[in-house]
Steps between C-alpha positions, in 0.01 A plus 500: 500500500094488532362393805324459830645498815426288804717514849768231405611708222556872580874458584532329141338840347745658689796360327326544204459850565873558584609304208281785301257242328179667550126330663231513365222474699190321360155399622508144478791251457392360167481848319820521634615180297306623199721813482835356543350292178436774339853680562676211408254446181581838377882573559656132542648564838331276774237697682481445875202383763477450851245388721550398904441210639188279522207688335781744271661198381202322384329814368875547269331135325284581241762805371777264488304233374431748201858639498585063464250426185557846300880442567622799680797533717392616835680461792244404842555574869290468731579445928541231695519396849815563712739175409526397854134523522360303193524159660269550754286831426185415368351860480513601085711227446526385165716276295534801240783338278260228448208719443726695181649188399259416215483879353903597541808399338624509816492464859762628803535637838691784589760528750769752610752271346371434149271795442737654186561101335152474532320777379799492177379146444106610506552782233724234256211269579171788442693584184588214362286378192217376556496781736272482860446616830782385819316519843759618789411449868628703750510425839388798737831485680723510201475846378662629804810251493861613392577400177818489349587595139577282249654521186281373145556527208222782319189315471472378115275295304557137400722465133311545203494109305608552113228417236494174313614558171321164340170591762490825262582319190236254569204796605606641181426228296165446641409879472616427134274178418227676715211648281277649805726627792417669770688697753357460905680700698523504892659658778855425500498675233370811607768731497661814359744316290244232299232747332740533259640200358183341584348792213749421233446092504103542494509767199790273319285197483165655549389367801197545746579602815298389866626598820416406884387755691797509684720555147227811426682779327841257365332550151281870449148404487415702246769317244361324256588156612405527810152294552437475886534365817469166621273461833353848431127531386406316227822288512321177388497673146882523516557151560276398225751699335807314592314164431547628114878528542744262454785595638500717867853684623411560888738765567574568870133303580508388860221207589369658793346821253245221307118463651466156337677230311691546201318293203659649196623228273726749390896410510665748760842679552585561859697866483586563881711574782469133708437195276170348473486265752158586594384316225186656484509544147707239295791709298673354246814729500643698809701868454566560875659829596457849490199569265584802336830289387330184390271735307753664327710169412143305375457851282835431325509157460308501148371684271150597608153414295191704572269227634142595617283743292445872581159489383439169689677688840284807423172310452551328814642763746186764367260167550662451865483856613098553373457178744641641833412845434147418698157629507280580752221775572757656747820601531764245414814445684658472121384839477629628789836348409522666172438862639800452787721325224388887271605668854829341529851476386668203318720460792208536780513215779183279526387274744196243521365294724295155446174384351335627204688833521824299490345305174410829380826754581725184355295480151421895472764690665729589181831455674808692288786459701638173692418533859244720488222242564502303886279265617485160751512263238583157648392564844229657349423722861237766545617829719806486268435861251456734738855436713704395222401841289573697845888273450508666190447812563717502756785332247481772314281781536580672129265297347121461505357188726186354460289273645167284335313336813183274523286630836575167628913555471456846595355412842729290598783744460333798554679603848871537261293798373621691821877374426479671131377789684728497807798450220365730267458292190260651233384163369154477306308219662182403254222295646319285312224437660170300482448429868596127416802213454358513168718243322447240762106653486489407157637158540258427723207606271662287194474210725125641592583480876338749734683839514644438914829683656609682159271845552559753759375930556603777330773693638452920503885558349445858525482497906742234470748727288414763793544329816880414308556851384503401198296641174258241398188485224252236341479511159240296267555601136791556262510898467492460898807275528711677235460839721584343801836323349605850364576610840832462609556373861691678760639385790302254606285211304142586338225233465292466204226270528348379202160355523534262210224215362625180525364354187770702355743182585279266279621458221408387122 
């Protein structure tokens, strides 16, 4: 459990204590939220926050706000007042079920009496597709009460529906008729058991393959179908792309990952685990279930045609990398993400945070493995790398963690630096930084506004590194950056900051 503590909820971290689930302290509330994303992200087992009352509650938002839009189960407490006190306290009094209702599942009160029904119900509710966040209050006085043990049955998820056998019959007919399919793959489907299946049905009928950047890694990016990422850099190339296709098969696509409308003309196939009654896109055909089955069944429903030219798929994917690669006099932040991808292992753990080095990690981080790759996609939050790479680490500290910060995300999450160090997580943190918001910079110069609030000073990492104990170096070419991501951290985090050009993130 990741948190910060206020009065109203040490006797709660108590219990928690006895009942051996261990706290983890953090510096702020919504870092706290951010990791028990992260957790839950990476192993499917709902990560845990907690916040107190009044100012911890409300600083829990924007975490479980992100936790709600990138679908993660995460289970919320924060304190409240004393239940005979609420009615007429005003002091830090909050209507905090209210406050969670639009970003939860979820909503309850805990009491002495229904403390085990409830917090069952809140992990069949986190976990149940579409996952999300449930916010828990707990009164001050309830932690202390006598509870009595109750007998339920071991927590298990909802039943698994059976796939329609004339939904696959009918996406199998369109793939058939279909001369330019494409596969757009999402997050639901980004898990150990799809990569596969999802491989075979591309390379049967010679398909190109685009991915969200929450779905980074389902497919290797270095296959030869593979073609990019939607809402990375450059990604108004890609959907030129799909305006050529006529037939799209959106396989585990949740609404809340697209930046903008959908426009294709293209026919779609909804592959998924909740119908599409979003209706953001208009499907045609629904396979609802678990995607690494529907896969498999649309795979042997017919015999498979190659469809989409390798010389066409070649031409376009060497066309589309030459256009994000970037150019500037300086160094470039693709640069920079090249030499730690050289440094790395396929199975490395990489975070980013948002603006252009969230455009730019999403389109030119090579991601091999399925969740490898996280990022605050539909929330879209700042502050989120750093903590949810520390999560990471701290999930499992085998492999290598990573994370690829703009200055601007960096400083608002810079205090977590003394939790990686406190917990001793040997996380690379790399800096990007240009002593600007430069994506919202450049916006404003397209527009030809006056540069106002988007610049700020330069930050000396080096006494920053020192005053956390941490080792810490600015680097400003290529030969520099590849010798400082051969070092191997210890036991604490190292920060690499990379004084990049931002014309780099212009691209052709």
């Amino acid at each position: 459990m990741f948190g910060h503590p206020g009065g109203e909820v040490i006797d709660l971290i108590e219990g928690l204590r006895q009942a051996g689930l261990e706290f983890v302290l953090t510096k702020h509330e919504t870092a706290a939220a951010f990791m028990a994303e992260a957790t839950a992200t990476l192993t499917g087992i709902p990560g845990v926050c907690l916040g107190t009352l009044g100012p911890g509650a409300t600083n829990l938002v924007t975490g479980v706000a992100q936790a709600y839009l990138d679908r993660a189960p995460v289970i919320a407490l924060s304190g409240q007042l004393p239940t005979e006190r609420y009615e007429v306290a005003t002091h830090q009094r909050l209507d905090l079920k209210g406050l969670f209702a639009p970003i939860t599942k979820w909503q309850a009160t805990l009491s002495a009496g229904n403390a085990a029904a409830v917090v069952e119900r809140a992990l069949r509710v986190a976990t149940r597709a579409r996952r999300g966040p449930v916010y828990l209050e707990v009164p001050s006085d309830v932690p202390k009460q006598e509870t009595v043990n109750v007998a339920l049955p071991r927590f298990a998820t909802e039943h698994v529906p059976a796939i329609d056998d004339d939904a696959v019959r009918a996406a199998a007919a369109r793939l058939h008729d279909s001369e330019r399919p494409l596969l757009l793959v999402g997050m639901d489907a980004n898990n150990d058991a799809v990569p596969g299946p999802l491989r075979r049905l591309a390379e049967a009928w010679h398909m190109p393959v685009m991915v969200s950047p929450k779905a980074k890694g389902v497919l290797r990016e270095d296959h030869p179908l593979f073609v990019g990422t939607i809402e990375g850099l450059g990604t108004a190339y890609l959907y030129d792309f799909i305006d050529t296709c006529d037939l799209v098969l959106m396989v585990g696509l949740d609404p809340v990952e697209f930046d903008r409308d959908w426009s294709a003309k293209a026919r779609i196939v909804h592959i998924g685990v909740v119908p599409n009654d979003d209706r953001y896109y208009g499907s045609e055909v629904e396979i609802v279930g678990p995607i690494d089955a529907a896969i498999e069944r649309l795979f042997a429903a017919s015999k498979a045609t190659p469809k989409v030219a390798r010389d066409e798929i070649n031409a376009f994917r060497d066309a589309f990398t030459s256009r994000v690669r970037g150019s500037a006099k300086g160094l470039t932040a693709q640069e920079v993400l090249a030499e730690l991808r050289a440094a790395l292992p396929e199975d490395a753990l990489v975070t980013c945070d948002v603006g252009y080095n969230k455009a730019v990690s999403a389109q030119c981080w090579p991601a091999y493995r399925p969740r490898t790759f996280f990022v605050s996609n539909g929330l879209s939050s700042m502050g989120y790398g750093l903590p949810a790479a520390l999560a990471l680490k701290l999930a499992d500290r085998t492999r290598p963690v990573a994370c690829v910060l703009g200055d601007g995300g960096f400083a608002m999450a810079m205090a977590e630096i003394e939790t990686g160090t406190r917990l001793g997580l040997g996380v690379r943190v790399i800096v990007l930084a240009d002593e600007a918001l430069s994506q919202i910079k450049a916006g404003q110069e397209r527009k030809g506004y006056a540069v106002t609030g988007t610049t700020f000073g330069a930050i000396d990492y080096e006494k920053l590194g020192s005053a956390f104990g941490i080792d810490a170096r600015t680097v400003s070419t290529v030969a520099e950056c590849r010798e400082a991501f051969r070092e191997t951290p210890g036991d604490r985090p190292t920060l690499i900051a990379a004084r990049v050009d931002p014309a780099g993130y212009r691209v052709g």
